[in-house]
C-alpha positions as CSV (number, residue, x, y, z in Angstrom):
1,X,44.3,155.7,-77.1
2,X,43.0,155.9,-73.5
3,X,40.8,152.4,-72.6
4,X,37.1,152.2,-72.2
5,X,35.4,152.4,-69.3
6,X,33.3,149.5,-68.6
7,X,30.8,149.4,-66.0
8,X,29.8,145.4,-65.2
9,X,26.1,145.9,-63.9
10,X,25.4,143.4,-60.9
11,X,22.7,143.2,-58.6
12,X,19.3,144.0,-59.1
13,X,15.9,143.9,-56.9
14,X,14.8,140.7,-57.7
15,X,15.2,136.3,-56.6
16,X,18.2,136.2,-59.0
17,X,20.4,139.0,-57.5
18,X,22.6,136.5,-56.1
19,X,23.1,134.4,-59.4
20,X,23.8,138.0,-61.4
21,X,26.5,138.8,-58.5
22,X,28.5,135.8,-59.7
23,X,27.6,136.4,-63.4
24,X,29.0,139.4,-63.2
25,X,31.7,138.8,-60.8
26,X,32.9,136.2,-63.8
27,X,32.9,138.8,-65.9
28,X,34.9,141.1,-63.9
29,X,37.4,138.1,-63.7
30,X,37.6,137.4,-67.5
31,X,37.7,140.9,-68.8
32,X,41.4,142.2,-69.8
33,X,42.6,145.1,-67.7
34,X,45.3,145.7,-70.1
35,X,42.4,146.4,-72.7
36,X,39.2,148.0,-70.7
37,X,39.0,150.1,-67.4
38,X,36.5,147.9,-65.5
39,X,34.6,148.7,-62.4
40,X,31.5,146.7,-60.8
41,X,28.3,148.4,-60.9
42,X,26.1,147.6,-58.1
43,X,22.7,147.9,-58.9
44,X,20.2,148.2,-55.9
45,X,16.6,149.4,-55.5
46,X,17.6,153.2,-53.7
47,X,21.3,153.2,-54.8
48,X,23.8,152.4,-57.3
49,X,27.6,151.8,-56.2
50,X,30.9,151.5,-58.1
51,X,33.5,148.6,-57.1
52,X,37.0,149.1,-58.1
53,X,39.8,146.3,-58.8
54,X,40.8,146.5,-55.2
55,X,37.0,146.2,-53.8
56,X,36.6,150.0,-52.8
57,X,33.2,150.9,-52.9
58,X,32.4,154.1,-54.1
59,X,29.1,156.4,-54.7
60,X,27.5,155.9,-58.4
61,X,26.0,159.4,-59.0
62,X,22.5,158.4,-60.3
63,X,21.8,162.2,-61.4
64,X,25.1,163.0,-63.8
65,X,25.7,159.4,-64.2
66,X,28.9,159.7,-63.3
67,X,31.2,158.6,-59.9
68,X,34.7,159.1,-58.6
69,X,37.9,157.4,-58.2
70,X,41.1,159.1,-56.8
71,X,40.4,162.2,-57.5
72,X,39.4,162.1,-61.2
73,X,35.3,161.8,-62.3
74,X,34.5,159.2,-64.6
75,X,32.0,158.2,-66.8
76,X,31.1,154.6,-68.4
77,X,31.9,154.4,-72.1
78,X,29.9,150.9,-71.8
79,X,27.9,148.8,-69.3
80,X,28.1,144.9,-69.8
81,X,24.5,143.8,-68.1
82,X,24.9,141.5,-65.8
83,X,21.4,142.1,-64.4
84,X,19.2,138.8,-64.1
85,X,15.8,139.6,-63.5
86,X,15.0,143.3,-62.6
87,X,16.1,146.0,-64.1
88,X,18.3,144.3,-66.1
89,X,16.4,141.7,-67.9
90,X,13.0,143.3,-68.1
91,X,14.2,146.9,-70.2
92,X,14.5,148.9,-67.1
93,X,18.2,149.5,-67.6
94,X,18.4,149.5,-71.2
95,X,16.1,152.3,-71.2
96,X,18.0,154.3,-68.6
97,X,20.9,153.6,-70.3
98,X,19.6,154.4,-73.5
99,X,18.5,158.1,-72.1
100,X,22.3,159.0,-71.1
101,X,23.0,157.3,-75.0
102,X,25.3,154.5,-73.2
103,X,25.3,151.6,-75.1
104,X,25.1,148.2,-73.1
105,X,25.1,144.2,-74.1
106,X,21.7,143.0,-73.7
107,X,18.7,143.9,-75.5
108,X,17.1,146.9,-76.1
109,X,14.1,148.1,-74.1
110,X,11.3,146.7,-76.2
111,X,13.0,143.5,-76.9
112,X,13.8,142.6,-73.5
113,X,10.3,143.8,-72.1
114,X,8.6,141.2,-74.5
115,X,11.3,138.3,-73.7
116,X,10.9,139.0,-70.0
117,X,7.2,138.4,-70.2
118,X,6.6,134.7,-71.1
119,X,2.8,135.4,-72.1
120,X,3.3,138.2,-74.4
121,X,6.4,136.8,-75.8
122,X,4.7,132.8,-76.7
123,X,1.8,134.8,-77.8
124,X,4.0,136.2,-80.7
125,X,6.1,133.4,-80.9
126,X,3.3,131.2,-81.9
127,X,2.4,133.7,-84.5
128,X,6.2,133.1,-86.1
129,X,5.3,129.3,-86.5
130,X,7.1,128.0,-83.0
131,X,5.7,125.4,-81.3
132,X,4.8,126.0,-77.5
133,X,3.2,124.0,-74.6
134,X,-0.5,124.5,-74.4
135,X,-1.2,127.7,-71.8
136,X,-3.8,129.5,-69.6
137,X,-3.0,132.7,-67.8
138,X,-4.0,134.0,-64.1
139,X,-3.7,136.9,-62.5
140,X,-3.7,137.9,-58.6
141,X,-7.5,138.6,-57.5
142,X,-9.0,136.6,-60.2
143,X,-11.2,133.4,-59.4
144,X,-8.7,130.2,-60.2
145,X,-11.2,128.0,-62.3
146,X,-9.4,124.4,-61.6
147,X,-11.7,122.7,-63.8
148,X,-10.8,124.9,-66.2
149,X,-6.9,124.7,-66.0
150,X,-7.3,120.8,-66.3
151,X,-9.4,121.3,-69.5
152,X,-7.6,123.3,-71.2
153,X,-3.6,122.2,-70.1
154,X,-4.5,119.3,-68.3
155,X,-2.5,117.2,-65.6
156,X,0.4,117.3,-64.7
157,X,1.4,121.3,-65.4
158,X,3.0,123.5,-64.3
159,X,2.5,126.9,-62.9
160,X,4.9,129.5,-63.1
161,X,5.3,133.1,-62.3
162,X,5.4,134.6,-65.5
163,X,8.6,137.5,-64.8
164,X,10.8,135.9,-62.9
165,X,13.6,133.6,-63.8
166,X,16.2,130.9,-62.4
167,X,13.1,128.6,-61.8
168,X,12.1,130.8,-58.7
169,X,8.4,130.1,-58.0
170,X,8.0,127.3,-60.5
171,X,5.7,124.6,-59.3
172,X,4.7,121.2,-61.0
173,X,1.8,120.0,-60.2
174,X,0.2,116.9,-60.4
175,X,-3.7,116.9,-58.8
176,X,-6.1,119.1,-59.0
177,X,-6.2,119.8,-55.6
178,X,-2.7,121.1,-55.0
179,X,-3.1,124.0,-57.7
180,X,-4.3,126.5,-54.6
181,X,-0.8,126.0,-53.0
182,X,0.5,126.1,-56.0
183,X,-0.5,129.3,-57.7
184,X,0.4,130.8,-54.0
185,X,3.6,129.8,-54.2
186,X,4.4,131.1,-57.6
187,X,1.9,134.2,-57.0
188,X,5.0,134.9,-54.0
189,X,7.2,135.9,-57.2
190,X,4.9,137.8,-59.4
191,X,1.1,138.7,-59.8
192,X,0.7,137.4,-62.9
193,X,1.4,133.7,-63.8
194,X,1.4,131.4,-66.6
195,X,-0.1,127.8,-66.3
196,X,1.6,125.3,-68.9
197,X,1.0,121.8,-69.9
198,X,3.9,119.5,-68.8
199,X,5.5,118.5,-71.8
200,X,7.2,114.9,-72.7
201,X,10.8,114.8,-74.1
202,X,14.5,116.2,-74.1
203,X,15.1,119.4,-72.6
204,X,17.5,121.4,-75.3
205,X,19.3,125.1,-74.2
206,X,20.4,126.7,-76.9
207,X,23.1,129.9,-76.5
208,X,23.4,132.5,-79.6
209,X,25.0,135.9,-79.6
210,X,25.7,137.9,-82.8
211,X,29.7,139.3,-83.6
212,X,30.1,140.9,-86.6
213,X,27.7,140.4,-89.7
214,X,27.5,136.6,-88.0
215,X,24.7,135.5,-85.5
216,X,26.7,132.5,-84.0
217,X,24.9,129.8,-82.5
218,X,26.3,127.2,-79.7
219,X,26.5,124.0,-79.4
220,X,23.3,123.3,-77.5
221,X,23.1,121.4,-74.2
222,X,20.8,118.7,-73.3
223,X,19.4,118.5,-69.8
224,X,18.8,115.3,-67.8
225,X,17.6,116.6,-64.2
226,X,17.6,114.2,-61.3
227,X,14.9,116.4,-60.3
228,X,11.2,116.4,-61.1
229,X,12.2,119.4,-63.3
230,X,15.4,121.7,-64.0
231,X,14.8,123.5,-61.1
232,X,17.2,126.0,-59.3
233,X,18.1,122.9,-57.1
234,X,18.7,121.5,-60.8
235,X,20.4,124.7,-62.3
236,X,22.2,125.5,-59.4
237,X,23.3,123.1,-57.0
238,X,24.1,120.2,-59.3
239,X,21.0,118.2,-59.5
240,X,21.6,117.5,-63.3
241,X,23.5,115.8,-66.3
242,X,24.1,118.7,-68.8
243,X,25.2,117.1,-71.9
244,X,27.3,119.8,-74.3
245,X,27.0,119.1,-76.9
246,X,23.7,117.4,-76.8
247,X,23.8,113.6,-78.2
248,X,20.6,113.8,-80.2
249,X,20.0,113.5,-84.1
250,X,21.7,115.8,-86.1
251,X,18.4,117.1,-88.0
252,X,16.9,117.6,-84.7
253,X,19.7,119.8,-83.9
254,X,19.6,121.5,-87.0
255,X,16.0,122.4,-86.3
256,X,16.7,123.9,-82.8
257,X,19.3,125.7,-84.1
258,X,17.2,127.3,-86.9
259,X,14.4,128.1,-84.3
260,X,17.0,129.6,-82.1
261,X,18.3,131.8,-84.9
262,X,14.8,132.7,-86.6
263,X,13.8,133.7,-83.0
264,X,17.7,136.1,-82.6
265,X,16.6,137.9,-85.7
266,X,13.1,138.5,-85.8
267,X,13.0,139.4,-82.4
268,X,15.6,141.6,-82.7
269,X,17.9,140.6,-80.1
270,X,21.1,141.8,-78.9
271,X,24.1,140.4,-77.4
272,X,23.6,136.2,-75.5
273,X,20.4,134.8,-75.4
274,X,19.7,131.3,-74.4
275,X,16.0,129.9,-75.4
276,X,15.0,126.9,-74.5
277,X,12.8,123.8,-75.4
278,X,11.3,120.8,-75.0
279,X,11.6,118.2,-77.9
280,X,8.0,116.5,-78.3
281,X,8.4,113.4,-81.1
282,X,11.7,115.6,-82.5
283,X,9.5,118.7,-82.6
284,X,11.2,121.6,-80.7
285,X,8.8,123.2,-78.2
286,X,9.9,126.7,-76.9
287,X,9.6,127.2,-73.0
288,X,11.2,131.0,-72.9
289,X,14.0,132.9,-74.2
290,X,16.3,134.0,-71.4
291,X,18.2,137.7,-72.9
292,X,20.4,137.3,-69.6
293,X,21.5,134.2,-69.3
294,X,23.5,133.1,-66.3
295,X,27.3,133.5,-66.9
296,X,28.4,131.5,-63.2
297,X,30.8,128.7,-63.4
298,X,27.7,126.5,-63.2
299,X,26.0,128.4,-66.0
300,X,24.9,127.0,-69.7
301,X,26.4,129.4,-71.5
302,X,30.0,129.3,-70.6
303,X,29.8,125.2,-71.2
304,X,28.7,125.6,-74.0
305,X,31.5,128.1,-75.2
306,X,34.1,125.9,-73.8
307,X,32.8,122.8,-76.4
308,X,32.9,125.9,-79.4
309,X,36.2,126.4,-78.3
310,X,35.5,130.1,-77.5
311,X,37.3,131.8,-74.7
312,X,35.4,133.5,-71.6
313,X,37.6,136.4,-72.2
314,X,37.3,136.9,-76.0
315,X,34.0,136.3,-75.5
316,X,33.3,138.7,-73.2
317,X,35.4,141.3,-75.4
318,X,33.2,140.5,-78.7
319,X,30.3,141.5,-76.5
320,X,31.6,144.3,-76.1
321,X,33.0,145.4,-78.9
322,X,29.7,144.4,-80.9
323,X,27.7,146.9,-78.0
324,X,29.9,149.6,-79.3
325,X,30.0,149.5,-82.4
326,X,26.2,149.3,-82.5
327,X,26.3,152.5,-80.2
328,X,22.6,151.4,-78.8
């Protein structure tokens, strides 16, 4: 039986492209050769290119969705997203994939359009029973009301671009009379924000991904940032203590595991998700639910598969194989 053709989708147009080109250089890395035909997929703005094992950079064909190697014309069987950010984590390439029926990893299109936008996505939540921070919303061109904010959400809070990820544009703020800066900082990543009350407690990151008839939950990771917050600095370059598994009580982490799950299911999402919280007196708080969650070697989610005892590779596979058999 000839081997699938797996297409890793990298890149993307936005502030995480750099993160998703390790993701999914990691993937690329983990994946059997003896068991999949894997190529890079370099997802840009204008183009689309195809790496092979031996770095070769071909054209991707964006009109017959199809590129070639050597000769012979191929087509992906499967793309493993990769994508942080746009298109990948917003339903751009699920629905592109979706029109040339080739089944991927993340979410579908609706699913990862209402993750992607924090707004919509705590609105429903908060109809499913979930806890959130308190929340006011602004949007580029509209009068910013401090007194307002400080009413509602009060001090400190932060504001925060509300589609965009890796912590890009977040800002804590602690005075009224730094919001300005601070909505012009975060308005630098998106035109619409979202501005949260600070909450108190443990941070908790919680990875789930579903294999078979099981949705599988992982042991979740408490974060202790030297940082103000867990910021990219935090995420990124080592500025934190992430503890996996998290040393809190055991019905607490029962709790955030049920959340986690609830939230898998009746948001009907597909392949790894990571949501996170903020524990307030033991009460799990949801901050967002990330559908592409950072896969780097300084990443939650592969931690927190190394204290399951899961390999990166049969991970990876299960991904896959659950993709397929779903067939989008």
């Amino acid at each position: 039986m000839s081997k699938k053709v797996v297409g890793i989708a990298m890149g993307g147009y936005s502030s995480e492209r750099a993160i998703s080109m390790e993701s999914g250089n990691t993937v690329f890395q983990n994946l059997s050769q003896e068991k999949w035909d894997i190529y890079r997929l370099i997802i840009d703005e204008n183009q689309w290119v195809v790496l092979d094992q031996n770095n070769l950079e071909t054209p991707f064909n964006l009109k017959d969705f199809d590129f070639t190697i050597e000769q012979e014309t191929l087509q992906f069987d499967i793309i493993f997203n990769a994508v942080h950010g746009i298109p990948g984590e917003n339903g751009e390439l699920a629905s592109i994939l979706k029109s040339h029926n080739i089944p991927q990893t993340g979410c579908d299109r609706y699913a990862a359009k209402l993750t992607f936008d924090k707004r919509e996505c705590l609105k429903i939540v908060k109809k499913m029973g979930v806890a959130t921070a308190e929340s006011i919303t602004f949007d580029q061109g509209n009068q910013l009301d401090k007194d307002l904010i400080v009413d509602v959400v009060g001090l400190p809070c932060f504001v925060k671009p509300n589609r965009s990820g890796s912590s890009y544009g977040i800002v804590k703020v602690y005075e009224k009379a730094k919001l300005d800066q601070a909505v012009a900082t975060a308005l630098s990543e998106d035109n619409e924000l979202i501005i949260e009350s600070a909450l108190e407690g443990p941070e908790i990151s919680v990875g789930i991904y579903a294999y078979g008839e099981k949705v599988i939950v992982l042991p979740p990771t408490e974060i202790i940032t030297e940082n103000d917050f867990f910021d990219y600095q935090a995420k990124y370059e080592g500025k934190s203590e992430e503890i996996t598994p998290a040393k809190l009580n055991s019905s607490v982490i029962k709790k955030v595991n049920e959340i986690s799950e609830k939230l898998y299911r009746e948001l009907k999402l597909k392949g790894v998700c990571r949501s996170e919280f903020i524990l307030v007196n033991d009460q799990p708080h949801l901050l967002e639910i990330n559908t592409i969650p950072g896969l780097t070697t300084a990443s939650l989610i592969p931690q927190q598969l190394e204290v399951a005892g899961i390999k990166l590779s049969t991970f990876f596979d299960q991904l896959l194989e659950e993709a397929l058999k779903k067939n989008i």
